[in-house]
N, C-alpha and C positions, 0 to 999 in steps of 0.2 A: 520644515523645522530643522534646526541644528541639533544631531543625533549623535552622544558622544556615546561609541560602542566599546565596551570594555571587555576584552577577548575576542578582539575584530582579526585576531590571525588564526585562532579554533576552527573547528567542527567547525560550529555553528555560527561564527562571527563571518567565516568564509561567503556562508550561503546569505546570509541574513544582510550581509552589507550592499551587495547590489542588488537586492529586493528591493530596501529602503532607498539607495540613486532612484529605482526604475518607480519610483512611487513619487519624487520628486524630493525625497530630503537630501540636506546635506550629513555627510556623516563625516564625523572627528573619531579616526582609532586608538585605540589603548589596549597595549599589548607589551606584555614582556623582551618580544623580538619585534621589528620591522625597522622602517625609518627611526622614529622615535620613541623610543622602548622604554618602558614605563615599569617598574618593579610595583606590584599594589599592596607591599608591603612594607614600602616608604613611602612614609607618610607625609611626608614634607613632597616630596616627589608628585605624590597622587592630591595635592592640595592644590599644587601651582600649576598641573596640567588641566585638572578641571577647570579652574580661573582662566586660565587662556583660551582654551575651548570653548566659552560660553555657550554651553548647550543650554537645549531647552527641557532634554530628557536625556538620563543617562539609562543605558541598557545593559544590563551587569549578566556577559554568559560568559565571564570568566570559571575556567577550571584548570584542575590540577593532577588529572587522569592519566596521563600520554603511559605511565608505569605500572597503573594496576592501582596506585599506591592509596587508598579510599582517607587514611588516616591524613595523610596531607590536606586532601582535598579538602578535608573536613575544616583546617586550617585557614584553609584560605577563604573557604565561605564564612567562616567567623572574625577574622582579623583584618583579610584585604575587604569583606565587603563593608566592615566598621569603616575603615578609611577609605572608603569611595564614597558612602554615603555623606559623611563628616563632608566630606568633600564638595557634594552635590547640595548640599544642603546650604554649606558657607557661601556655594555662588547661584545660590536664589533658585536653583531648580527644584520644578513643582514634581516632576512626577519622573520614579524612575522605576522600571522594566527589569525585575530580578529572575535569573535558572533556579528552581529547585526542583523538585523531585516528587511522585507520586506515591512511592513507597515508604514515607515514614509514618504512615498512621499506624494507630493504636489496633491491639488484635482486634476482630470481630469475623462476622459469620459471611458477607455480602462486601463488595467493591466498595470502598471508600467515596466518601461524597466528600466538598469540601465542608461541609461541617461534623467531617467526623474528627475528633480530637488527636494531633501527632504522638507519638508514642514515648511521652515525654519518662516513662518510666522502664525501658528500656534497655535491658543486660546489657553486658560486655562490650565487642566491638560496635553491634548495630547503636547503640548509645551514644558512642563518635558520629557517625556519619548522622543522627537525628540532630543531633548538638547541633553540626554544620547547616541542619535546616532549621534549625533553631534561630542560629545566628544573623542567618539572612534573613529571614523572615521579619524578626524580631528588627533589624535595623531599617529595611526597608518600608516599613509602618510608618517610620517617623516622617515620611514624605509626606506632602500633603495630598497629593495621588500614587497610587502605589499598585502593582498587579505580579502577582508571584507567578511564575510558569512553572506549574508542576508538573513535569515533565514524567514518562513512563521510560523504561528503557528504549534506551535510543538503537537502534540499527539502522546499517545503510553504508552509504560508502565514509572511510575513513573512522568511523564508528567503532568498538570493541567488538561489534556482532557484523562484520563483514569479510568479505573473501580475503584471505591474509590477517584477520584482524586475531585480538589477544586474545580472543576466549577459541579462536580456530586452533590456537596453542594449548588457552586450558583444557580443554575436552578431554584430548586424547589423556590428559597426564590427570581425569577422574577428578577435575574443580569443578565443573557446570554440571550437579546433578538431575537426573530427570524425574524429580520428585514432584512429590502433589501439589508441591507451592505454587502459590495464581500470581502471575505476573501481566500489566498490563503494557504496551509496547507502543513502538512511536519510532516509525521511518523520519531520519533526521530531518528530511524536506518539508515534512511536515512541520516540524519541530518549529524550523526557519520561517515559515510562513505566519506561523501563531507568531511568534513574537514578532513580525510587522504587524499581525492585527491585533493586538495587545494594544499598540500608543491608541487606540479609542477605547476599551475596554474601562468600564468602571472599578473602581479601587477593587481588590479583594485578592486571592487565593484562586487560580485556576489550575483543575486538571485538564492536563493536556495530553491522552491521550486517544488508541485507535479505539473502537468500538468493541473487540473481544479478548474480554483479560481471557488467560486460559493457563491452565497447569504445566507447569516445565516438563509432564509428560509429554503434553502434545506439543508444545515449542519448539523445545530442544531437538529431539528427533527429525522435525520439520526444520529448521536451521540447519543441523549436522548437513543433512542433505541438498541445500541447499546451495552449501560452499564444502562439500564432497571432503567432509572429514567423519571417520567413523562415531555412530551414536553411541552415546551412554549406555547402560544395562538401565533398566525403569528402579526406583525405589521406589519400596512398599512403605505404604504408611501414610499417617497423617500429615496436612500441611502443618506449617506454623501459623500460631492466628495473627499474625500478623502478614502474612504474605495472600492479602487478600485480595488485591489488583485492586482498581481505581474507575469511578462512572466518569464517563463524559461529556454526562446530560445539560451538567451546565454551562460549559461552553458551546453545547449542539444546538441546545436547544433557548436559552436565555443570549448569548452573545453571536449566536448565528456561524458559527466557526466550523465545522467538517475537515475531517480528514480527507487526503488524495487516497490513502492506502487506510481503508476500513475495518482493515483486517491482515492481521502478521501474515497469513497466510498469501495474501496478495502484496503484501511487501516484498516477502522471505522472494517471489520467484523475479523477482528483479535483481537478488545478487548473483 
């Protein structure tokens, strides 16, 4: 298949591009930088590059990360993914392959499944960054096949949570608390893998992560050490209901998909 990848110079566009060669497609990049640099907030731009590209699937792991910056990002999953979809859609493509995220569901007691409702009601900041999974989600529907990767936090190389990376900065300076919150996680490789096995995958919403959500007690601590920057102090108290981590079962067990890295803990001694 002709695979037009959009954020083919990212994280994850990186990995994910010679996956998709070594599987036999062709891939067409879309990217801010490289040979042909694509702004996906021109829209006349992101029109005429889809048109020439005739994919057959477009694969949207475009982000807006590299600075911390979450309100941006949230930007661009709303605005650039309107104009990629518009895009995909004007030149006949049936089915496109959207990033989203694990963490916007609504509070509850147990790891989110995908039929737990996103947390459309939603305070302050966290309200942006749901928006953002709002936005994508909401456009990529209008495909006539569609498959969301909800992705858990990413770690791994070049990721926020690797040796040198931004949060080995926030630590120390008391941003990454080591509180009760459940967080479920996802070694980038992984990440990259699911979305090649995504293009068979029927329409829906998947969670995409490792098998053990677990409290930023045990995480953090475990990461600190991992890439030798000193731990947190532990906070006391309750999580947020909302910070309830995410099941895996149905990509594990309905779409046959498995993690490499089952477990942060088997990830974290790789960095």
């Amino acid at each position: 298949m002709r695979i037009l990848l959009a954020g083919s110079t990212g994280v994850l566009g990186r990995r994910i591009a010679p996956r998709l060669t070594a599987s036999g497609h062709e891939v067409i990049g879309l990217a801010r930088t490289g040979p042909h640099p694509v702004d996906v907030f021109d829209r006349d731009a992101v029109l005429a590059a889809v048109a020439a590209a005739r994919p057959d699937v477009v694969m949207h792991q475009l982000t807006n990360l590299s600075t911390g910056d979450t309100a941006a990002n949230a930007t661009l999953r709303r605005e650039g993914t309107r104009n990629l979809v518009d895009a995909a859609l004007a030149a006949g493509v049936r089915r496109i392959v959207a990033q989203s995220i694990a963490w916007a569901y609504e509070p509850g007691p147990d790891p989110a499944t995908e039929q737990t409702p996103l947390d459309v009601h939603a305070p302050g900041a966290r309200a942006t960054s749901v928006g953002g999974v709002l936005g994508v989600e909401s456009a990529v529907r209008e495909a006539p096949e569609w498959v969301a990767l909800r992705y858990g936090t990413l770690y791994g190389p070049d990721t926020w949570y690797s040796r040198g990376g931004l949060m080995t900065r926030l630590v120390p300076a008391g941003k990454v608390p080591a509180s009760a919150d459940v967080s479920s996680l996802l070694h980038v490789d992984d990440a990259a893998a699911a979305a090649v096995a995504a293009l068979d995958w029927p329409s829906g919403p998947v969670n995409v992560c490792d098998d053990t959500p677990a409290a930023a007690t045990l995480w953090v601590p475990a990461f600190c050490a991992a890439v030798d920057v000193p731990a947190p102090p532990v906070v006391e108290g309750e999580r947020q209901g909302w910070a309830r981590g995410a099941s895996n079962r149905h990509a594990r067990e309905d779409l046959g998909w498995e993690p490499t890295y089952p477990s942060w803990r088997a990830g974290f001694a790789t960095l």
